[in-house]
C-alpha positions as CSV (number, residue, x, y, z in Angstrom):
1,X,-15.3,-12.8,17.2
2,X,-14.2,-10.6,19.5
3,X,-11.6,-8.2,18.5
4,X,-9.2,-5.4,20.8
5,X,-7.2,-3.1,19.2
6,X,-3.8,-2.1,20.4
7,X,-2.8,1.2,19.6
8,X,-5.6,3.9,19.4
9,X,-4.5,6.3,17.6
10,X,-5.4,7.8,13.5
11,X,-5.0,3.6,12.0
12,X,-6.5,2.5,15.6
13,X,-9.3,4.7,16.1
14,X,-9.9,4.3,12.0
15,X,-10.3,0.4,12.3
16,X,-12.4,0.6,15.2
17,X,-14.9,3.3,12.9
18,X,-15.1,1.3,10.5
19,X,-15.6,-1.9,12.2
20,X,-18.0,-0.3,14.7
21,X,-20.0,1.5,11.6
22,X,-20.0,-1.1,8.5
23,X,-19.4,-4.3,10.1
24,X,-21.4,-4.5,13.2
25,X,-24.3,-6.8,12.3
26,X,-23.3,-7.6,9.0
27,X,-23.0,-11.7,9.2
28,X,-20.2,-11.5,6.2
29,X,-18.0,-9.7,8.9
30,X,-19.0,-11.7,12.7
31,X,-16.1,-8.9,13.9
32,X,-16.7,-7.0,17.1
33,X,-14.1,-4.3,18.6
34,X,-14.3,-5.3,22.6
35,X,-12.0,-3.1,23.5
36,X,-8.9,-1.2,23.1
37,X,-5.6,-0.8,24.7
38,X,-2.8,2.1,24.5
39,X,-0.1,3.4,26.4
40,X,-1.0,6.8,26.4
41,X,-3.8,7.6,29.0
42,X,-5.5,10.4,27.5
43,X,-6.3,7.7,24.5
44,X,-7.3,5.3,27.5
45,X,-9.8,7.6,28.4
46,X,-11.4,8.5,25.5
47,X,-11.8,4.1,24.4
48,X,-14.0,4.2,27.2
49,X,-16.0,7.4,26.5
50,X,-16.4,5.7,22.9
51,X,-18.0,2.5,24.8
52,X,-14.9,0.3,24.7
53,X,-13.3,-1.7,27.3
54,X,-10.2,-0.6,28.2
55,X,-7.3,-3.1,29.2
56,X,-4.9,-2.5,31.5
57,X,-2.2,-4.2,30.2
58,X,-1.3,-6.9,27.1
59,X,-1.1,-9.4,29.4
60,X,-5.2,-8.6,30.5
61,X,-5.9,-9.3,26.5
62,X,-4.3,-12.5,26.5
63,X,-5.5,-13.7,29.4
64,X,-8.9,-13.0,28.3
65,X,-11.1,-16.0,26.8
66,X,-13.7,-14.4,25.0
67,X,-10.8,-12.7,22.9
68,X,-10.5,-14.1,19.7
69,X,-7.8,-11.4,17.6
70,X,-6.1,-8.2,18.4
71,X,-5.2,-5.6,15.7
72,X,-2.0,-3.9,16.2
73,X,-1.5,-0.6,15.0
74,X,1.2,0.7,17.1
75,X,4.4,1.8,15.9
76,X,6.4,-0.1,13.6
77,X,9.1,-1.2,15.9
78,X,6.9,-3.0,18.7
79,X,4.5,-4.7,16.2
80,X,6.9,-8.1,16.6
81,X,6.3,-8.4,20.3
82,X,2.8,-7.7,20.3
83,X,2.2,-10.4,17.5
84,X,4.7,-12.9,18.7
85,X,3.1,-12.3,22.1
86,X,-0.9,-12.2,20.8
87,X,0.3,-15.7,18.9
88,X,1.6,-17.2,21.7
89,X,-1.5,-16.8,23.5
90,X,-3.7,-18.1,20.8
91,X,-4.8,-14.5,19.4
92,X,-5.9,-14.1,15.3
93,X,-3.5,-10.9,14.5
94,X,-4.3,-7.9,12.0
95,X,-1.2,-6.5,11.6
96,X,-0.8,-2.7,10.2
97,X,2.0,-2.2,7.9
98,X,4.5,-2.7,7.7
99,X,4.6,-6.1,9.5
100,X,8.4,-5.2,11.1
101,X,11.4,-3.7,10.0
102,X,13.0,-5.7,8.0
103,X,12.6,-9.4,6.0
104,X,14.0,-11.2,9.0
105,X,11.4,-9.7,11.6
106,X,8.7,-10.6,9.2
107,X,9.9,-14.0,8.6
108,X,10.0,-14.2,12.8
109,X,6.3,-13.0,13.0
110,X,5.2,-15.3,10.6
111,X,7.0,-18.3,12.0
112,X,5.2,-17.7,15.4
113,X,1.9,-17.3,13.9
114,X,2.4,-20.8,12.3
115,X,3.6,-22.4,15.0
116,X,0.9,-21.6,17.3
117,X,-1.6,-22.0,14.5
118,X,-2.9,-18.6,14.7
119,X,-4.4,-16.2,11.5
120,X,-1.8,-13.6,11.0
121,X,-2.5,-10.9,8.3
122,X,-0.9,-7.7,7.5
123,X,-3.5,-4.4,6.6
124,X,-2.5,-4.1,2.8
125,X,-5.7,-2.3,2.4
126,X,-4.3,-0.4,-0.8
127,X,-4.8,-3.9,-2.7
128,X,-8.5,-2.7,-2.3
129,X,-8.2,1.1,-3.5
130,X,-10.4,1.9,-6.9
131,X,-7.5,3.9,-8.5
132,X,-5.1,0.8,-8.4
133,X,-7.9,-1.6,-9.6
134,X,-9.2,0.7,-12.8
135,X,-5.2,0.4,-13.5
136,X,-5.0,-3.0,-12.9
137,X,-8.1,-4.2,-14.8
138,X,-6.2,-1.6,-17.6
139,X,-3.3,-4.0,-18.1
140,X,-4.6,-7.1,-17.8
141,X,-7.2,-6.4,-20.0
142,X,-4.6,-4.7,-22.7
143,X,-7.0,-1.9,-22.7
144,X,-4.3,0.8,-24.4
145,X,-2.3,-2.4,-25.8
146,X,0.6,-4.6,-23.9
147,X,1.8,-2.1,-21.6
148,X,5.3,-1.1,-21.0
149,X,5.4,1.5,-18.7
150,X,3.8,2.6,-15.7
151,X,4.2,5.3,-13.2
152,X,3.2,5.3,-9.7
153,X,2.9,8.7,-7.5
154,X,2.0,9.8,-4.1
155,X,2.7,13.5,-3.5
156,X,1.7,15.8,-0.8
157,X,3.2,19.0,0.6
158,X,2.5,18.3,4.4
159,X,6.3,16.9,5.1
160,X,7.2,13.8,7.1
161,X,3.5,13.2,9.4
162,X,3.5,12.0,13.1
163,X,6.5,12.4,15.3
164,X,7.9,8.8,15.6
165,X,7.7,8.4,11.9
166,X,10.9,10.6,11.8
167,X,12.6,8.4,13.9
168,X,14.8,5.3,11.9
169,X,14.6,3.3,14.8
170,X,11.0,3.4,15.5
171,X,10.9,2.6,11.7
172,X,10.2,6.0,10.3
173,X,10.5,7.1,6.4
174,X,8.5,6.9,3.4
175,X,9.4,3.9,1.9
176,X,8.2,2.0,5.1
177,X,5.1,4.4,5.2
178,X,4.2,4.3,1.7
179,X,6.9,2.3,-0.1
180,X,5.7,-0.7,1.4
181,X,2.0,0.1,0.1
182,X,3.0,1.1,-3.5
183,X,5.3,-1.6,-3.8
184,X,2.9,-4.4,-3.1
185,X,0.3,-3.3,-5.6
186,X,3.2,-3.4,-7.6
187,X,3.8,-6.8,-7.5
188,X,0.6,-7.7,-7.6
189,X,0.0,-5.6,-11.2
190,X,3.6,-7.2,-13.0
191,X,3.6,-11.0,-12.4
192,X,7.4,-10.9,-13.1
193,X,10.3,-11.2,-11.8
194,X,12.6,-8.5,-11.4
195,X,15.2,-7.7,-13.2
196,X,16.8,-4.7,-11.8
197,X,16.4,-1.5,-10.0
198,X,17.8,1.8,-8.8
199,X,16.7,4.3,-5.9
200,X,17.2,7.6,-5.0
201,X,15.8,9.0,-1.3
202,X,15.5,12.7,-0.7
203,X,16.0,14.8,2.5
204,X,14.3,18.0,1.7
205,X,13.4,18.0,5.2
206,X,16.6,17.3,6.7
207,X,15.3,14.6,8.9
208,X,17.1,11.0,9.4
209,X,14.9,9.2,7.4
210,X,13.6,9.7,3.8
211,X,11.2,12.4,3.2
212,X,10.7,10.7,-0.2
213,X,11.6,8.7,-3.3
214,X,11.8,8.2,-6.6
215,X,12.1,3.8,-7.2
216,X,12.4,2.6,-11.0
217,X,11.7,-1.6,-11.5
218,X,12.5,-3.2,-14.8
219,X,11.1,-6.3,-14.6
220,X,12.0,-9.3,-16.6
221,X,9.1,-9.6,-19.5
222,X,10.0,-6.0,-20.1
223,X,7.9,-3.7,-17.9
224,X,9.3,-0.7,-16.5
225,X,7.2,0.5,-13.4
226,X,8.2,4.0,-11.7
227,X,7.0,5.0,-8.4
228,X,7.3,8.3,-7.1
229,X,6.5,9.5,-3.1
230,X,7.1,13.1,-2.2
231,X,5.8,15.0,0.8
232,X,7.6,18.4,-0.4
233,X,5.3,18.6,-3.5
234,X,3.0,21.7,-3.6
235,X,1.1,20.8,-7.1
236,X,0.6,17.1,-7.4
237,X,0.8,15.1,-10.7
238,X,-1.3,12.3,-11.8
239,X,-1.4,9.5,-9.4
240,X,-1.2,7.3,-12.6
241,X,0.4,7.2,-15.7
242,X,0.3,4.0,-18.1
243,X,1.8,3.6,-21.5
244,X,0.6,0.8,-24.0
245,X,1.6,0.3,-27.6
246,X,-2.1,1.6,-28.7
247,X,-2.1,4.1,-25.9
248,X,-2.0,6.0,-23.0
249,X,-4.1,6.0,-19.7
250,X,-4.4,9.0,-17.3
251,X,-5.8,8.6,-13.8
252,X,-5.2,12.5,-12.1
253,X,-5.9,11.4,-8.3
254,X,-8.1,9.2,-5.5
255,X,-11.3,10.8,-7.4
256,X,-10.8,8.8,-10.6
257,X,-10.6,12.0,-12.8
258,X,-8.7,11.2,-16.2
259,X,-9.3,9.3,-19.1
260,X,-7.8,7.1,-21.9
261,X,-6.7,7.8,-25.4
262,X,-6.3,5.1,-27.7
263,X,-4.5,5.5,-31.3
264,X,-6.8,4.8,-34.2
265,X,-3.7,5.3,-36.8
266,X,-0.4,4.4,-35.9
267,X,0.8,7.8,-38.6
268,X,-1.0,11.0,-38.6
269,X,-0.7,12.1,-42.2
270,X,-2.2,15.4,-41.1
271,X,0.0,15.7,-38.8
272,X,0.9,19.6,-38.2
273,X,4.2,21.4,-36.6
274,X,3.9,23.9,-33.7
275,X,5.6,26.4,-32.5
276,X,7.4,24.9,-29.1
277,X,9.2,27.5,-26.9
278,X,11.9,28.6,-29.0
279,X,11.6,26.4,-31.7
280,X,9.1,24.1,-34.1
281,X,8.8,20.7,-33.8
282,X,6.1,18.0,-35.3
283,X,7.6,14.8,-33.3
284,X,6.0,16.5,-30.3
285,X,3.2,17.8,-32.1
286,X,-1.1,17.0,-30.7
287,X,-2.7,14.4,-32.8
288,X,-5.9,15.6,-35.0
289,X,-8.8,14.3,-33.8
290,X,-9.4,11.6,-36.5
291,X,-6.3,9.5,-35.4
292,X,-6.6,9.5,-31.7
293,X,-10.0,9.0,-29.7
294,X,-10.7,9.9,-26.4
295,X,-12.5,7.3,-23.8
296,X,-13.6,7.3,-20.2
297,X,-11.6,5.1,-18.0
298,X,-13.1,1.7,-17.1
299,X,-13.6,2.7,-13.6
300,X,-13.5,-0.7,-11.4
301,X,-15.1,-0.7,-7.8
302,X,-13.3,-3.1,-4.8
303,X,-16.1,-5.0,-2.6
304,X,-16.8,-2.6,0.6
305,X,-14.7,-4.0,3.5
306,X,-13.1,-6.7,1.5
307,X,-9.8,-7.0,4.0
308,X,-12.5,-7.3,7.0
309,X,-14.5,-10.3,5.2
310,X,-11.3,-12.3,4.1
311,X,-9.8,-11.8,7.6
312,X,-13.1,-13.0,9.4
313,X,-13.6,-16.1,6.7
314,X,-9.9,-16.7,7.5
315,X,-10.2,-17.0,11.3
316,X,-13.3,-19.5,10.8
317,X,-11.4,-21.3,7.9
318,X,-13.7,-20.8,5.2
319,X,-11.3,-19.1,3.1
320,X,-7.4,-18.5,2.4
321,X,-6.0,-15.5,3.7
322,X,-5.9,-13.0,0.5
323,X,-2.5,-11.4,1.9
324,X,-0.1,-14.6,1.7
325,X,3.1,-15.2,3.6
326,X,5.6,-14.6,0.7
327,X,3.6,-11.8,-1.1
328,X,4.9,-9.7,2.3
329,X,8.2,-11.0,2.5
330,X,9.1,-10.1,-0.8
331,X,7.7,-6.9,-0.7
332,X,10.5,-6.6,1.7
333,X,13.1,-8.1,-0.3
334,X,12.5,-5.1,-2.9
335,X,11.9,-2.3,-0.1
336,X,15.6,-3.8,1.2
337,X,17.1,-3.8,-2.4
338,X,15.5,-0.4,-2.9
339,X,17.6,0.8,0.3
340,X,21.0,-0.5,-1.2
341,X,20.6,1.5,-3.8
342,X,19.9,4.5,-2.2
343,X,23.0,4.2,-0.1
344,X,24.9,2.9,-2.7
345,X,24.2,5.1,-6.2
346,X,23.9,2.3,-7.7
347,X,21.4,-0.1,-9.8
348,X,20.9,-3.5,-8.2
349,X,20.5,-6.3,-10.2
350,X,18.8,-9.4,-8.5
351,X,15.8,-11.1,-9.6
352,X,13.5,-10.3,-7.1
């Protein structure tokens, strides 16, 4: 299947690396990049110093037969007309993230995928990231015991990146960057509903959209998740914290550094008080060794190029799509609520 990307720039030229590199040839992923079309001409140029074919205009790709998908990673705010138009002319749509900007736009994509009977898939890629999966396998597994807590955080000190992503209308921020990523694996960890939430965004930077956030979920069979994005942040915490009754689960970054430690005896009758600051305390004391022990994390691997493979089995209806209509939509119900409450100070309380 022959594939053109629109928009070649870091997520264009990225898909069109990898699809070039690791799927090329490979008969699980039939995927070709034909060609590539942007705006800009110096990015025109260099798609046909890498070897592609570069289109003139959108109309070109959708008047081309031998086109079977385009994957759109423009800005956020024309992704609609370039998947309602690719639809339209009977294209199979990647879609980066997010989709549009906001639940109704979504909705409208999806409608026009369905009615021209087209493949239309958003790049959740982060569904596929190691760190979320070791997590993941974690708590459904009751690895550390039923969990009831879990924290989620992306921090960097590099500020707001890109120009347009400071712009609200072109759908700039964080929660749209990386909000929409963290909140998906999210839902896909706690199959619940939600019961409540509250939202703060910060401005450190003094742009118009969020520089960061800090989102707290409590869901209904008790889980409270916490994510965390800041780009101000010089000395980055643990991308991962998990609490279970029989203990707690550490992953520090990408890497998959960290560990678990699981609690062999509920009370530590050895248990000693430290000094702490000013003070002494044994509440907030370590553990001795014999009542605590210290494991590895169960470190899980995603398939190479998994998004790729359901995408291609998708088109040639040999499998579902793994990225389903109303997984995205309410991921966008949340991000929406998540916004209220930001503006508002206040907790919203919707089951999500």
């Amino acid at each position: 299947m022959n594939l053109v990307i629109i928009g070649y720039g870091g997520m264009g030229g990225y898909h069109a690396e990898c699809l070039k590199k690791y799927c090329g040839g490979n008969p699980e992923i039939p995927v070709c990049v034909k060609g590539v079309y942007d705006i800009d001409p110096q990015r025109f140029a260099l798609a046909e110093k890498n070897g592609y074919r570069a289109y003139k205009s959108p109309e070109e790709i959708w008047a081309d037969p031998s086109v079977g998908a385009v994957l759109i990673a423009t800005p956020n705010d024309v992704h609609a007309k370039y998947a309602e138009a690719a639809a339209a002319a009977g294209k199979n749509i990647i879609c980066e993230k997010p989709i549009g900007l906001s639940s109704r736009e979504a909705e409208e994509m999806y409608d026009a995928a369905e009615k021209a009977g087209v493949v239309f898939e958003v790049h959740q890629n982060r569904r596929w990231d190691d760190d979320f999966l070791t997590v993941k396998n974690i708590v459904d597994k009751g690895l550390i015991g039923p969990v009831y807590c879990i924290e989620s955080r992306v921090t960097g000190g590099n500020g707001i990146p890109g120009a347009w992503r400071k712009e609200k209308a072109r759908g700039g921020g964080m929660m749209l960057d990386w909000g929409v990523h963290l909140i998906d694996q999210m839902l896909m960890m706690v199959r619940s509903s939600v019961k409540s939430l509250y939202c703060e965004y910060s401005y450190i930077y003094g742009e118009e959209v969020e520089d960061g956030f800090h989102l707290t979920v409590s869901f209904e069979n008790g889980i409270r998740y916490r994510i965390v994005v800041a780009t101000d942040c010089f000395r980055n915490l643990p991308r991962w914290q998990v609490y279970g009754t029989e203990g707690t689960a550490t992953v520090a970054d990408w890497n998959l550094n960290g560990g678990m430690t699981k609690v062999l005896v509920r009370e530590d009758k050895n248990l000693q008080g430290i000094r702490a600051g000013n003070g002494f305390t044994r509440t907030m004391a370590p553990r001795e060794g014999n009542s605590v022990e210290e494991q590895p994390l169960s470190v899980v691997h995603a398939e190479p190029f998994a998004f790729y493979k359901n995408f291609a089995a998708a088109c040639a209806g040999k499998a579902e799509k793994a990225i389903r209509r109303e997984e995205v939509v309410r991921v966008y119900k949340l991000m929406e609520a998540a916004e209220r409450s930001a503006r508002d100070n206040a907790v919203i309380k919707e089951k999500i």
